[in-house]
C-alpha positions in Angstrom: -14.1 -6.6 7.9 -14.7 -5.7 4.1 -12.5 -3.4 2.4 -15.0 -0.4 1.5 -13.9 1.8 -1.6 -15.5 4.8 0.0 -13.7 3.9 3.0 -10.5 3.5 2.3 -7.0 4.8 1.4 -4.3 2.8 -0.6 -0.7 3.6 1.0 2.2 2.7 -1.1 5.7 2.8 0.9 8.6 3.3 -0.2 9.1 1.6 -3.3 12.3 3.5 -4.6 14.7 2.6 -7.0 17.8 1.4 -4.4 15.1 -0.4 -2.7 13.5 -2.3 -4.9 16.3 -4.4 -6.4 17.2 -5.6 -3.4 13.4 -7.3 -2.5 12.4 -10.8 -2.5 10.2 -10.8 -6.0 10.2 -7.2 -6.5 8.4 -8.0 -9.7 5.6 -9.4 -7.9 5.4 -6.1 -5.9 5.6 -3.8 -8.4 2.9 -5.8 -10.6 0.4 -5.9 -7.8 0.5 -2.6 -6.5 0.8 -0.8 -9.9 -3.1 -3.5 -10.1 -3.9 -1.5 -6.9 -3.5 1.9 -8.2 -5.3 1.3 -11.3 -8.2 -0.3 -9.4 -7.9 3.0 -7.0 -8.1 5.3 -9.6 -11.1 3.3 -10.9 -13.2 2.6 -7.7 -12.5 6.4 -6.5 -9.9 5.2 -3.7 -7.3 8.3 -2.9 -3.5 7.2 -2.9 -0.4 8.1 -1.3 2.7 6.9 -2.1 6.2 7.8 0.2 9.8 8.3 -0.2 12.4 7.0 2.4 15.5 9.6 2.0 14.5 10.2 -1.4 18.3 11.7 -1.6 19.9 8.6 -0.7 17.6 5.5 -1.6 15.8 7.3 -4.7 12.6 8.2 -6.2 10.1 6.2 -6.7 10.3 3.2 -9.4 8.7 4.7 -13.0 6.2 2.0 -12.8 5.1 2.9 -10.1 4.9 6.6 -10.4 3.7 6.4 -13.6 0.9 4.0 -12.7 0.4 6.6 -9.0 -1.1 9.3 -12.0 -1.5 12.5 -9.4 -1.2 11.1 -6.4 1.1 12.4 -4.5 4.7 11.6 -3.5 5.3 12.4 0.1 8.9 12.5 0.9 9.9 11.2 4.9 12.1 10.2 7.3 10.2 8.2 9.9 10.2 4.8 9.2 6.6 5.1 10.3 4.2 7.1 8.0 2.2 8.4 10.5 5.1 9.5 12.4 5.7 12.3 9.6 3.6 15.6 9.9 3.0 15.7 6.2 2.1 12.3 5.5 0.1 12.3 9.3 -1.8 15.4 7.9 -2.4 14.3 4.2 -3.8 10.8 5.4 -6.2 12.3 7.8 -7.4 15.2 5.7 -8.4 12.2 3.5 -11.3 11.4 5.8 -10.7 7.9 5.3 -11.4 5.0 8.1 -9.5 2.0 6.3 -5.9 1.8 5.6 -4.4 -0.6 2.6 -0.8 -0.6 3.2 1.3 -2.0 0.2 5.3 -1.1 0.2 8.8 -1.5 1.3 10.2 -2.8 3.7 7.6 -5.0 5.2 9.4 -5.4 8.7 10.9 -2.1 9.1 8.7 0.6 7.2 5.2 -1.1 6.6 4.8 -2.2 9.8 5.9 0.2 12.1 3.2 2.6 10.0 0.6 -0.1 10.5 1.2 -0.2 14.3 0.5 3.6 14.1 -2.7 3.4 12.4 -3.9 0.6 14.6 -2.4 2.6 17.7 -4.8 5.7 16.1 -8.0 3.4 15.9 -7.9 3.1 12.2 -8.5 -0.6 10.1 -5.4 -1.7 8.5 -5.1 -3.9 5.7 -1.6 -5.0 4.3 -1.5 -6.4 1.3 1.0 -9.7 1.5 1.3 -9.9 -2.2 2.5 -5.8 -3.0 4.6 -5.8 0.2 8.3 -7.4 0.3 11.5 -7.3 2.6 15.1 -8.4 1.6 14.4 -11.6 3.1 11.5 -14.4 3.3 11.9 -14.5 7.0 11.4 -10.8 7.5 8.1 -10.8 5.5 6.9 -13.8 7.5 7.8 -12.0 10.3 6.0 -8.9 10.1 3.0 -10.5 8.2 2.7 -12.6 11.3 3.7 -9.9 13.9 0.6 -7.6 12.2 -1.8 -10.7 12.1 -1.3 -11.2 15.9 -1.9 -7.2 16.3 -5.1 -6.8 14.7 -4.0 -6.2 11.0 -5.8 -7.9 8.3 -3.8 -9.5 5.9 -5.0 -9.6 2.5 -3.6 -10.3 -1.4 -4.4 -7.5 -4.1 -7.3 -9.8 -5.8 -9.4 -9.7 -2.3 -8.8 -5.6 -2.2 -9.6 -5.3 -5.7 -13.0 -7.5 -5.5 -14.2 -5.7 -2.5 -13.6 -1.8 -3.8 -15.2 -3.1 -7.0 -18.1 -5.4 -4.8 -20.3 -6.8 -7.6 -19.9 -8.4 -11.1 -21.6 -7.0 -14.5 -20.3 -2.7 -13.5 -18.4 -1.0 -16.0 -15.4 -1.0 -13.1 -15.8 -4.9 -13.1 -15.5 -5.1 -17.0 -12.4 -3.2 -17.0 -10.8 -4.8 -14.2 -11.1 -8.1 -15.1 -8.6 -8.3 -17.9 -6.3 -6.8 -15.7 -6.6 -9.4 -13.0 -6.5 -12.4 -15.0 
């Protein structure tokens, strides 16, 4: 049940510049996930980040490409990541057992890759507070649709905590500004 650093993989989908405008608090999103990929670069947790029709919705929002460092941008058509031979193969080479899915949209794009990994026998964690849809009803949808299917549903401080799992390290020091 706890999110392992050593475990895990953060996802970030789809958060592209014709996209994001058109979120429910697409600031809140784009704080918290560019908190996650700091904390992932800290805590040793790989990251991939996707592209939707790069050529029609955009690249990825600066903030979060320039906060993603490295990682890499996988471009895609599926609305499911797994569904996509390069993502499917970059994921897995990863060796990683837990999923944390943060992204856009939460009903459409987010979910139907969380099905996937469930459906593939992987733990999936979306994180409720870096994922949005146009509307309130279709994030309370999906967040409640995953619940019901075996996804946990977590905020970016419970992630965070557990990758970093005890006060006093030199992760925990520089963290901890962040978060408050």
């Amino acid at each position: 049940m706890l999110i392992r650093a050593h475990d895990s993989a953060l996802i970030v989908i789809d958060m592209q510049e014709r996209l994001v405008p058109a979120m429910q608090a697409p600031a809140r999103t784009i704080r918290n996930t560019r908190l996650l990929l700091k904390a992932a670069a800290r805590t040793g947790v790989p990251a991939l980040l996707t592209e939707q029709y790069p050529q029609g919705l955009g690249q990825t929002v600066p903030e979060i490409r320039k906060a993603a460092g490295d990682n890499a941008i996988l471009p895609k058509m599926h609305f499911s990541c797994m569904e996509d031979q390069g993502f499917a193969g970059a994921f897995r080479s990863l060796g990683r057992r837990q999923a944390i899915l943060t992204g856009m949209e939460a009903h459409i794009c987010v979910v139907q890759t969380a099905a996937s990994l469930v459906e593939e026998g992987f733990d999936v964690f979306v994180v409720s507070d870096a994922t949005a849809s146009r509307t309130i009803e279709s994030e309370q949808a999906c967040l409640a649709r995953l619940s019901a299917g075996g996804v946990s549903v977590v905020t970016t401080e419970m992630v965070i905590f557990e990758w970093l799992g005890r006060a006093g390290s030199d992760a925990f020091r520089e963290m901890l500004p962040m978060i408050k």
